[in-house]
N, C-alpha and C positions, 0 to 999 in steps of 0.2 A: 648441422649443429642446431639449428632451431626444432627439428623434429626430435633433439635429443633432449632437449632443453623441456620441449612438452610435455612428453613422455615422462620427464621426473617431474614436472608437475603434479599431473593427471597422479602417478604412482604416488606421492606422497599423502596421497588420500586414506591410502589403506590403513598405516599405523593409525590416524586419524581416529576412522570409524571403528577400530579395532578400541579405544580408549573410550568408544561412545558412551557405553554402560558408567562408567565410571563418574565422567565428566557431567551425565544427567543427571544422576544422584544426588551430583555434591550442588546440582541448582536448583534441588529441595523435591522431595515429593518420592515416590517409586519408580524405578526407571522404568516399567510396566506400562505405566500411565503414557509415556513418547512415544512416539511413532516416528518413523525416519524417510522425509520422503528426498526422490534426487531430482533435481529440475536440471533441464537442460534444452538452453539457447543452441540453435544450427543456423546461419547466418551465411548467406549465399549472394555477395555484392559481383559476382561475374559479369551481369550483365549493367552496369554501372562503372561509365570512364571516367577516367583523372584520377585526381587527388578527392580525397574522401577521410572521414573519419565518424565514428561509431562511438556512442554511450547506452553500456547496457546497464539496466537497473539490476541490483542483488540483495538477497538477503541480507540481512543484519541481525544481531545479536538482538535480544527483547525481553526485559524481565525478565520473569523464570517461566515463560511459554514458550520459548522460541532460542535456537542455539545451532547455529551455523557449524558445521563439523569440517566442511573442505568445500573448498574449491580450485577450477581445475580449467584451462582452458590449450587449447591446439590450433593452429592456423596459421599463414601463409602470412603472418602482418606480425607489426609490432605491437603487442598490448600490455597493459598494466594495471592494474588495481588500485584506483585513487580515491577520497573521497573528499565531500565539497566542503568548503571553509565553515560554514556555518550549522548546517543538518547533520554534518559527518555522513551524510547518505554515502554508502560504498557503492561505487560504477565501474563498470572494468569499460575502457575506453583502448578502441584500436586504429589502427591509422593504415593508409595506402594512399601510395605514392602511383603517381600517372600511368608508370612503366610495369607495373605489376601487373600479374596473368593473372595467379592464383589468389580469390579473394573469396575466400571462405574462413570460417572460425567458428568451434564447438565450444561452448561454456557449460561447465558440467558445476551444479550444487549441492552439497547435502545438510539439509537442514531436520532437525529434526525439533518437533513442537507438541507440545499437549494442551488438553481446552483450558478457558481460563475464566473460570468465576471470578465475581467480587471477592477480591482479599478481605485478609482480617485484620494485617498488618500494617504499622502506620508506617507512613510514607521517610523514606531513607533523607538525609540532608540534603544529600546532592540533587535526588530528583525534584526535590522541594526549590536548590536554586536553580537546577536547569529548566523547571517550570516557567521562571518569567520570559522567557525568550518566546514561551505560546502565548503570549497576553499580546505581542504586539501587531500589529494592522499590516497586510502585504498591498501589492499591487489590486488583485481580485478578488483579496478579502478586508478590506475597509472596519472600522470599528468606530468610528461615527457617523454623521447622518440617519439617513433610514436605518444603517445597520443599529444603531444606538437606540434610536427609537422606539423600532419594534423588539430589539428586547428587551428595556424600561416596562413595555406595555405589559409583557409575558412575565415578568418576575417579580412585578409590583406590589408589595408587599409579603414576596416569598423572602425569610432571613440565611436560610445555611447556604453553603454553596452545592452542597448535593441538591436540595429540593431547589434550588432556583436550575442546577442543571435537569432536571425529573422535569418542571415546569417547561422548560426550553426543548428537552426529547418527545414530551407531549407535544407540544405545537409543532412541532417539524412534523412527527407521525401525521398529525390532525388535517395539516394544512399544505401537506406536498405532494404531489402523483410521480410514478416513475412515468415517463413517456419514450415509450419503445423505438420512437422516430428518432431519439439524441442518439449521433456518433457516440462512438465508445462511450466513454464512461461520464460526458460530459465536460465540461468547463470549469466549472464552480464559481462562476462571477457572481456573487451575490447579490452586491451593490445593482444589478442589472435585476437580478429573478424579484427582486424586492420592489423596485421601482417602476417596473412592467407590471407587478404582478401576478406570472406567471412562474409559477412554482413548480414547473413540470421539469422533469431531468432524471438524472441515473445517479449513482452512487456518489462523485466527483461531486454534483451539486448541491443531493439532500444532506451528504454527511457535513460536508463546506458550509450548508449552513446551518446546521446545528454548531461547528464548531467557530464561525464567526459569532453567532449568536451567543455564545458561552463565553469569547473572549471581551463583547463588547459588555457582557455583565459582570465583568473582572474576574472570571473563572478560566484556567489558564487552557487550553483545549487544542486536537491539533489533528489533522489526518494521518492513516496511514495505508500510503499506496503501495497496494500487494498483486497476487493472483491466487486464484483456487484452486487446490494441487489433488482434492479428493473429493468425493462423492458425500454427501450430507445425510446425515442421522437426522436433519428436522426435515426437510424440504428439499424435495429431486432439482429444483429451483439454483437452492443456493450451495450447488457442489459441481465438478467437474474434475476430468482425473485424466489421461491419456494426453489428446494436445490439447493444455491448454494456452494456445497461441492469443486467444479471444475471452479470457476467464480472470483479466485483470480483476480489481475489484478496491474501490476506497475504504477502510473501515474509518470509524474515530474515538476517539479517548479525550475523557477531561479528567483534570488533575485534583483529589478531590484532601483535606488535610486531612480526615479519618484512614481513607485506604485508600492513597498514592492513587495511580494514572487507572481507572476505570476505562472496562471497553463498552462504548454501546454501538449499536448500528441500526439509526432510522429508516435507513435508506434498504437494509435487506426484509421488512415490514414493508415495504411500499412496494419490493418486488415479488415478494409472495400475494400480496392480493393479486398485483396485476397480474405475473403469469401462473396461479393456480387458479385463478378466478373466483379467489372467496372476498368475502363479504371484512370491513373490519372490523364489525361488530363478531362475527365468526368465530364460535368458541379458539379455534384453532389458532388463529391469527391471535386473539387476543391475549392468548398464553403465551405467544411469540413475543410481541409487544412487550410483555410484561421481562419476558426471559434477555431478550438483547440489550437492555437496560444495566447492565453490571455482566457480560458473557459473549465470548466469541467462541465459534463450534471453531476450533483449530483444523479443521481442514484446509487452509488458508495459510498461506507464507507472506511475512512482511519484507516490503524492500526497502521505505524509510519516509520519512516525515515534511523531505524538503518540500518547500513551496514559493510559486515565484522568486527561483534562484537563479543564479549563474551556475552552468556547466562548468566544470574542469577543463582547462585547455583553450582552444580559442571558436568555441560554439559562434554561430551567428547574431546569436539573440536569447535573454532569458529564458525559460519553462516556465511557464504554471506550475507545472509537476511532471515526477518522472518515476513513470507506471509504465510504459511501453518504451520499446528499444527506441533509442534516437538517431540519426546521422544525417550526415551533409557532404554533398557531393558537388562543390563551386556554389554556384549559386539554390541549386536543390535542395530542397527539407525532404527528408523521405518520413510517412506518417507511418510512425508501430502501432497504429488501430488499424489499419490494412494491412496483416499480414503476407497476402501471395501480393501485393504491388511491392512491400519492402523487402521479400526474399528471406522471412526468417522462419522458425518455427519455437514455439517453446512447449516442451515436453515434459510431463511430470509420469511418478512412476513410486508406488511405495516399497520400501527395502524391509527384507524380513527382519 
């Protein structure tokens, strides 16, 4: 029964993507302009006993870039599709019991997304009140002290909220390095990178703090932790396409009252210097700089915005964030920035 049960899962994909044309249309633009790519989680807990349970991250729906068409999973366990009380981040979460053999599970996605300039259009009601929720302070992103101060210093006598956030993506670009020695994708404790210092880190940290720095200027701002599902138009750097099991990636957006939620990304400027080894005065870079500031190259899937949340169900202990697969095996955390120690893979693939 449970293999029959998958099986119409997985199947109910088809009428899906068969409606894809249409569905893209009506979320404004040429359906020409999307691309459809299908990601897929394989998750292999065989050699891990007891009782154990599993939170994978997933796409979500996004403005009009980004549009989630099916999903689809199969596997020896019980799982379900839930998302968290606050972020609405959707997680498909699975579970196995002590006495279970078979402990594998395929999550199959299809999203399909196109790039996304600065709008022209002003910002919808609702996203205007779901805005205040990114003004307020978490666990490892703070909005006073240091974090208040230094950005007072950076906006200080900047008036709109776009140029005081331009003033705030300036400094971050100016004043941060990616440092290829951070695990995955970083931390993003601010309140720490600020009071050390040391401003060195990977995506998780420079975008975290351009997006704390935005919120402690009262500009509502927020991450969004995804992966990279294709190969890049600007830079061999910022694209990847087959497994991407390691091609996590944070972007971030502030909420601006001319054109709603703007994408920028400090943090992919600080990895093209470091691993193309240009200069950031570098005409090339400096056209980048200018371009990531209102643009995200859509080769890239979003999973969702939560941070320092509570998992669904009965996790061990809050996230920072959830950009890689999670689970708990008794007292074990297994870490989804080591893929072959967690036993998974995730695979990306563009559909014609």
């Amino acid at each position: 029964m449970m293999e029959r049960r998958d099986f119409l899962r997985l199947a109910a994909m088809t009428p899906l993507l068969a409606a894809a044309p249409r569905a893209l249309a009506m979320a404004g633009g040429n359906a020409a302009d999307w691309r459809t790519f299908e990601l897929t989680y394989a998750v292999d807990f065989s050699q891990h006993k007891g009782t154990g349970r599993l939170w994978l991250p997933l796409p979500q729906n996004a403005g009009d870039y980004q549009r989630v068409l099916a999903v689809g999973w199969k596997g020896e366990t019980d799982a379900a599709l839930q998302w968290d009380d606050t972020y609405q981040a959707p997680i498909l979460t699975a579970a196995w019991e002590g006495g279970d053999d078979k402990r594998t599970l395929t999550v199959t996605a299809q999203v399909a997304a196109r790039n996304r300039p600065l709008g022209t259009a002003s910002p919808r009601l609702r996203d205007m009140d779901a805005a205040a929720l990114y003004l307020k302070p978490t666990e490892h992103m703070p909005v006073d002290g240091i974090v208040a101060a230094t950005a007072q210093r950076i906006v200080h006598g900047v008036k709109t909220p776009d140029a005081r956030a331009r003033a705030i993506y300036e400094w971050v670009v100016d004043n941060t390095f990616r440092n290829p020695q951070t695990r995955g994708c970083g931390l993003g404790n601010i309140k720490f990178m600020l009071e050390s210092g040391d401003l060195g880190g990977k995506c998780a940290d420079i975008n975290s703090l351009f997006v704390g720095l935005c919120r402690a200027a009262a500009i509502p701002a927020r991450e969004f932790y995804g992966v990279r599902v294709a190969d890049s138009a600007q830079f061999k750097c910022l694209g990847k396409s087959g497994d991407v099991s390691r091609a996590q990636h944070c972007r971030a957006e502030y909420f601006s009252p001319r054109f709603g939620w703007v994408a920028v990304d400090p943090a992919d400027v600080r990895k093209v210097v470091l691993e193309e080894k240009l200069a950031l005065d570098d005409p090339r870079v400096v056209a980048l700089r200018q371009r990531l500031f209102g643009y995200w190259e859509m080769n890239w899937v979003g999973f969702n915005t939560a941070r320092d949340f509570t998992l669904p169900g009965k996790a061990g202990e809050p996230l920072s964030y959830l950009m890689y697969p999670y689970a708990e095996f008794g007292e074990t955390r297994l870490d989804g920035r080591d893929p072959v120690d967690f036993t998974f893979r995730l695979s990306s693939r563009q559909l014609a």
